[in-house]
C-alpha positions as a Markdown table, in Angstrom:
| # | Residue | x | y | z |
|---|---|---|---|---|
| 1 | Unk | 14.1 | 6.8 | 168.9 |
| 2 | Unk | 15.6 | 7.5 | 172.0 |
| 3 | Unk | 17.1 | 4.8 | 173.9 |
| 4 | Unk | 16.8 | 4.2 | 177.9 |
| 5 | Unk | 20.1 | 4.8 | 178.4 |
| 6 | Unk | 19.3 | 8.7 | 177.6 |
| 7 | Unk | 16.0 | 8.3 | 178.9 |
| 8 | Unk | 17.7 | 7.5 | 182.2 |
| 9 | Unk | 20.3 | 10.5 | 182.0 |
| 10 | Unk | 17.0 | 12.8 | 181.0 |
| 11 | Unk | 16.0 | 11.5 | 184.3 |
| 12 | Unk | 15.1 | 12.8 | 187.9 |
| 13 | Unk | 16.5 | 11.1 | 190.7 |
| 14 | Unk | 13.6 | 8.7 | 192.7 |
| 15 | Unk | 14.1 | 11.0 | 195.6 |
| 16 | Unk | 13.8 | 14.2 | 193.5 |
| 17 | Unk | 10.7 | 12.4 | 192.5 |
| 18 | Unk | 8.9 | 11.3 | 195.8 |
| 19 | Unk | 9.9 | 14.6 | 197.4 |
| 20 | Unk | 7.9 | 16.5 | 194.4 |
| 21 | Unk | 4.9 | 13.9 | 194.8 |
| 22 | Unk | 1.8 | 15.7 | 195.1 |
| 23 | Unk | -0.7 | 12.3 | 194.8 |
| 24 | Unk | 0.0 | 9.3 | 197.6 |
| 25 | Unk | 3.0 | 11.5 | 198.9 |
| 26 | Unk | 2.3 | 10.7 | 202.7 |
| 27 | Unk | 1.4 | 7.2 | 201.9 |
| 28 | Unk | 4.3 | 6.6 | 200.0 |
| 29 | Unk | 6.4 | 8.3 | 203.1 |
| 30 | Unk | 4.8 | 6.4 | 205.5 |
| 31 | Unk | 6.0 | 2.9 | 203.8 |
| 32 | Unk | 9.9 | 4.5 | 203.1 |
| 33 | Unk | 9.9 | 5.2 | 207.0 |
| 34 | Unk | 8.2 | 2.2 | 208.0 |
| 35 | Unk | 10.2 | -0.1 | 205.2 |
| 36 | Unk | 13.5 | -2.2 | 206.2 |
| 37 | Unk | 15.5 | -3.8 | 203.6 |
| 38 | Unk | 15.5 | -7.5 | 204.9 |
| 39 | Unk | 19.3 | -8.6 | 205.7 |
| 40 | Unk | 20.3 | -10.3 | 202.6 |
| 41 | Unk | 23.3 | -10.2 | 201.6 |
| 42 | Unk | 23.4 | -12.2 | 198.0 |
| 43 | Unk | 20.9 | -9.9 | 196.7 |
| 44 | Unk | 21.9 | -6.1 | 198.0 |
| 45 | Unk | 26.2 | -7.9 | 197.2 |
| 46 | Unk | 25.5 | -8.3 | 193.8 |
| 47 | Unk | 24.0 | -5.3 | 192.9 |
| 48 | Unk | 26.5 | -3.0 | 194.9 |
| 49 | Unk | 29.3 | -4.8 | 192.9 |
| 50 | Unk | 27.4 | -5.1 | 189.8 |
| 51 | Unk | 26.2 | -1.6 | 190.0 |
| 52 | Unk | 23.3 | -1.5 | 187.9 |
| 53 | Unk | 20.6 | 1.9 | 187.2 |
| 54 | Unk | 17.3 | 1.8 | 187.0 |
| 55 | Unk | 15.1 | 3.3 | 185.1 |
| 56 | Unk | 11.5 | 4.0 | 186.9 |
| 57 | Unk | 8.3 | 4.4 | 184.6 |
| 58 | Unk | 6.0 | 6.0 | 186.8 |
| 59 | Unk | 3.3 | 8.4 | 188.3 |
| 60 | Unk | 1.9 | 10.0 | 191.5 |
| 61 | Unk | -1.3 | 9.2 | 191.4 |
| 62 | Unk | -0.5 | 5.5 | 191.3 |
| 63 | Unk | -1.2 | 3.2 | 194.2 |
| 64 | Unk | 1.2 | 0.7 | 193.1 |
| 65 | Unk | 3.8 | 3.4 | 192.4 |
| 66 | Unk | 2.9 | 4.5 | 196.1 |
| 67 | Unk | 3.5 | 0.9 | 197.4 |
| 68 | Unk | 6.7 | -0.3 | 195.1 |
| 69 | Unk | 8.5 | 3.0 | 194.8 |
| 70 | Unk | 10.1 | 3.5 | 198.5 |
| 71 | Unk | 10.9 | -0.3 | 198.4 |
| 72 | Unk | 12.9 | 0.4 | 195.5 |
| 73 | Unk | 14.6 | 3.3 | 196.9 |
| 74 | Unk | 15.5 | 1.7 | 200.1 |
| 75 | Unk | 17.4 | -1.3 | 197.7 |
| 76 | Unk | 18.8 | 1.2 | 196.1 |
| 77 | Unk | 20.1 | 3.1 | 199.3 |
| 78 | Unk | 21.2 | 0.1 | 200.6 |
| 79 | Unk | 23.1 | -1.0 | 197.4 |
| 80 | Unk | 24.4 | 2.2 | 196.8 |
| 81 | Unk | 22.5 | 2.2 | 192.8 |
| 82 | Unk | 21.6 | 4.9 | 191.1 |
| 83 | Unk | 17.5 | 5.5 | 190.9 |
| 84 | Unk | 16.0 | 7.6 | 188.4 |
| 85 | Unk | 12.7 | 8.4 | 187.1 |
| 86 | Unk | 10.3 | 9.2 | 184.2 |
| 87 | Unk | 6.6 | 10.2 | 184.2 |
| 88 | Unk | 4.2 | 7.3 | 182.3 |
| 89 | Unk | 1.8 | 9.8 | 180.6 |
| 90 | Unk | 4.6 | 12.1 | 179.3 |
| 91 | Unk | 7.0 | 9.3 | 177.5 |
| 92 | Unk | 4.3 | 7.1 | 175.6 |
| 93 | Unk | 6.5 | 5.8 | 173.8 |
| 94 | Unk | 8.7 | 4.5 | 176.1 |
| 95 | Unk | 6.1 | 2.6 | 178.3 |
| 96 | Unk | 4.5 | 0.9 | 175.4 |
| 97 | Unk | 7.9 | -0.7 | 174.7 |
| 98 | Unk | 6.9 | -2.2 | 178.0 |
| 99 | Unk | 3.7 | -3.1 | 178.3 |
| 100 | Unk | 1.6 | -5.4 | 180.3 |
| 101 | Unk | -1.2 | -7.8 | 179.0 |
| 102 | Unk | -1.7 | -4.4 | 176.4 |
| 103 | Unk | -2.1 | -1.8 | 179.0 |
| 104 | Unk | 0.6 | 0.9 | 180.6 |
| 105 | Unk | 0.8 | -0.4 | 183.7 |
| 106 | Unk | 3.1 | 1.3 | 185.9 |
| 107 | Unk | 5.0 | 1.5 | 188.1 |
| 108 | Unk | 7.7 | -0.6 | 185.5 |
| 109 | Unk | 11.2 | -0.8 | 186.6 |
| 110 | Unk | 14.4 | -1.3 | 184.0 |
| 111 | Unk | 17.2 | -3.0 | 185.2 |
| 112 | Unk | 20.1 | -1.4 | 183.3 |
| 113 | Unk | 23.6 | -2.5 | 182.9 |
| 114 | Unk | 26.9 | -0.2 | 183.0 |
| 115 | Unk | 26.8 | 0.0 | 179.2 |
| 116 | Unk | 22.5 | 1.1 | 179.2 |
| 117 | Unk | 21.7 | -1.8 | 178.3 |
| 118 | Unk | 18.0 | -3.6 | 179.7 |
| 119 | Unk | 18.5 | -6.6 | 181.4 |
| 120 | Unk | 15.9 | -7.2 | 183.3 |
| 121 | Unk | 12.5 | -5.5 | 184.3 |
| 122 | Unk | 10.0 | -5.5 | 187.2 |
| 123 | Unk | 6.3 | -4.3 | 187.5 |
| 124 | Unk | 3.6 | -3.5 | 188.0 |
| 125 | Unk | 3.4 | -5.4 | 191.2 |
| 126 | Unk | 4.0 | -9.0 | 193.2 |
| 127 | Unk | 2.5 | -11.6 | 193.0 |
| 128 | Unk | 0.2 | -11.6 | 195.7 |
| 129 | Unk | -1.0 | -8.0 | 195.0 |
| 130 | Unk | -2.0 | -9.1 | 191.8 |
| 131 | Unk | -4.4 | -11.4 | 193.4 |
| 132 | Unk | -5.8 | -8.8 | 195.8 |
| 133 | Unk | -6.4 | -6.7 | 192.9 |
| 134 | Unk | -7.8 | -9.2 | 190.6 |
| 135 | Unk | -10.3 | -10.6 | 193.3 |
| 136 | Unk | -11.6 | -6.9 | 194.1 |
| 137 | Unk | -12.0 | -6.0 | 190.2 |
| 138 | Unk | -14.1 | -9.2 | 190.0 |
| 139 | Unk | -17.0 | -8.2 | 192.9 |
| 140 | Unk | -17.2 | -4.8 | 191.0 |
| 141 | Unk | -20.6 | -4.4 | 189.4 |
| 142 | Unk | -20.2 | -3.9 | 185.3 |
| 143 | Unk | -18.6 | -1.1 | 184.8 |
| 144 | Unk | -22.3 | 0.5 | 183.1 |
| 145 | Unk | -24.0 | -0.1 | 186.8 |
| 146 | Unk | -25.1 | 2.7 | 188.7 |
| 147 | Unk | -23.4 | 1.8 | 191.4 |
| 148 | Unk | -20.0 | 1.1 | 189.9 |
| 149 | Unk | -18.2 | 4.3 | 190.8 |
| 150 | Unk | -18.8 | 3.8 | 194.3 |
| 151 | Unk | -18.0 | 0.0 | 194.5 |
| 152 | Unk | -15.2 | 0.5 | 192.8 |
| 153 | Unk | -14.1 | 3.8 | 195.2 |
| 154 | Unk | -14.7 | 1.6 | 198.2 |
| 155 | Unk | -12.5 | -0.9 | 196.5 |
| 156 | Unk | -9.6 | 1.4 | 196.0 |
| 157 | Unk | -9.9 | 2.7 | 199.7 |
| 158 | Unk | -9.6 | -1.2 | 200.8 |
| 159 | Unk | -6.6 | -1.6 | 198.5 |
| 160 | Unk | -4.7 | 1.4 | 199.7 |
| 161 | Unk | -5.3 | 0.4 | 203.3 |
| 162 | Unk | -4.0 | -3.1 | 202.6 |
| 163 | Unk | -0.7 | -1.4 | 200.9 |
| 164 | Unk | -0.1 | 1.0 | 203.6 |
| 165 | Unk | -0.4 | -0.9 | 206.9 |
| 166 | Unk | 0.9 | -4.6 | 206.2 |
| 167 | Unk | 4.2 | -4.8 | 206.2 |
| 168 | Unk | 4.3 | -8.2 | 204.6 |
| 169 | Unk | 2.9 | -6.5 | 201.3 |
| 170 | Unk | 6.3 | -4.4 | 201.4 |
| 171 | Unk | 8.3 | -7.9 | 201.7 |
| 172 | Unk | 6.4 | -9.3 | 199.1 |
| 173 | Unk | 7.6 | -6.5 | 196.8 |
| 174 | Unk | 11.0 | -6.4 | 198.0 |
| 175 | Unk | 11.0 | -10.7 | 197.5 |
| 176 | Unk | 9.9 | -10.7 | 193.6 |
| 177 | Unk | 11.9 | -7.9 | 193.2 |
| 178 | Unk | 15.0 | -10.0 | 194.5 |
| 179 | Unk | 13.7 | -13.3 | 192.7 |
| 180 | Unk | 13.3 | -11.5 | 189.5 |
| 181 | Unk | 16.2 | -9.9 | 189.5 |
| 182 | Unk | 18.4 | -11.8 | 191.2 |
| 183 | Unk | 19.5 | -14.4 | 188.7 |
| 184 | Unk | 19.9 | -11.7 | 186.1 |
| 185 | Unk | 22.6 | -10.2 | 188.6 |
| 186 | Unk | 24.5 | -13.8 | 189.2 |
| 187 | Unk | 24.4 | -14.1 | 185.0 |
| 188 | Unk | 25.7 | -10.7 | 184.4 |
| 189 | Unk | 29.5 | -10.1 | 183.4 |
């Protein structure tokens, strides 16, 4: 069984990635241009002097990989940390190491240490895009109503908009990000 450690060397880079994007590309540009790590110091200190890697389970067609994935690149531009990144549906095994409430959610970020070791992990999303998303699944008709498909179409549209164009939705990736990983970072050798 291969280990993240060589799944991360195995690895493209995140910008190798996004520049290759064929799903959400422009989307996911648009945040990355838009998106400015917030000045804080603790957080972006510790991982430049910790330098940690991290391991990105992801996929194009994702709208949370669309939202999260420039945030995570711009911390890791600003941190100077090495980014690299895996495709979901082509390393099963990996993601199901990882799963969330029994699904393969993605996108799911691994916090690795100098030695390859995970410490710490992030994803799908924050908090409060949770909520969005759990609110809009629950005015969907069943799933067996005819007019499921088109709720549910009209639901992702709505999502995507709220990801793109509110920059507080990037902040509140970049801020669970930080509170998740931060205390790994200030435990860490």
């Amino acid at each position: 069984m291969k280990t993240e450690q060589q799944y991360f060397e195995e690895a493209v880079s995140l910008q190798t990635y996004m520049d290759k994007m064929e799903t959400h590309k422009e989307n996911s540009f648009l945040i990355y241009n838009e998106f400015e790590v917030p000045q804080d110091d603790e957080f972006i200190v510790l991982l430049k002097e910790k330098q940690p890697r991290v391991l990105v389970i992801t996929e194009d067609w994702c709208g949370d990989a669309m939202l999260n994935n420039p945030i995570l690149r711009k911390i890791a531009e600003a941190a100077n940390i090495e980014v690299r990144t895996v495709l979901r549906d082509e390393n099963p095994e990996l993601i199901d190491r990882y799963l969330t409430n029994g699904g393969r959610s993605i996108p799911m970020y691994l916090l690795l240490d100098p030695a390859g070791e995970v410490v710490g992990k992030w994803g799908p999303r924050a908090p409060i895009l949770q909520k969005y998303v759990m609110d809009g699944r629950a005015e969907l008709p069943a799933k067996e109503a005819p007019d499921f498909e088109e709720k549910q179409k009209v639901f992702y549209s709505k999502l995507m908009s709220k990801y793109t164009s509110k920059p507080e939705n990037w902040l509140a990736v970049y801020g669970d990000i930080r509170s998740t990983w931060l205390p790994v970072l200030q435990s860490s050798k």
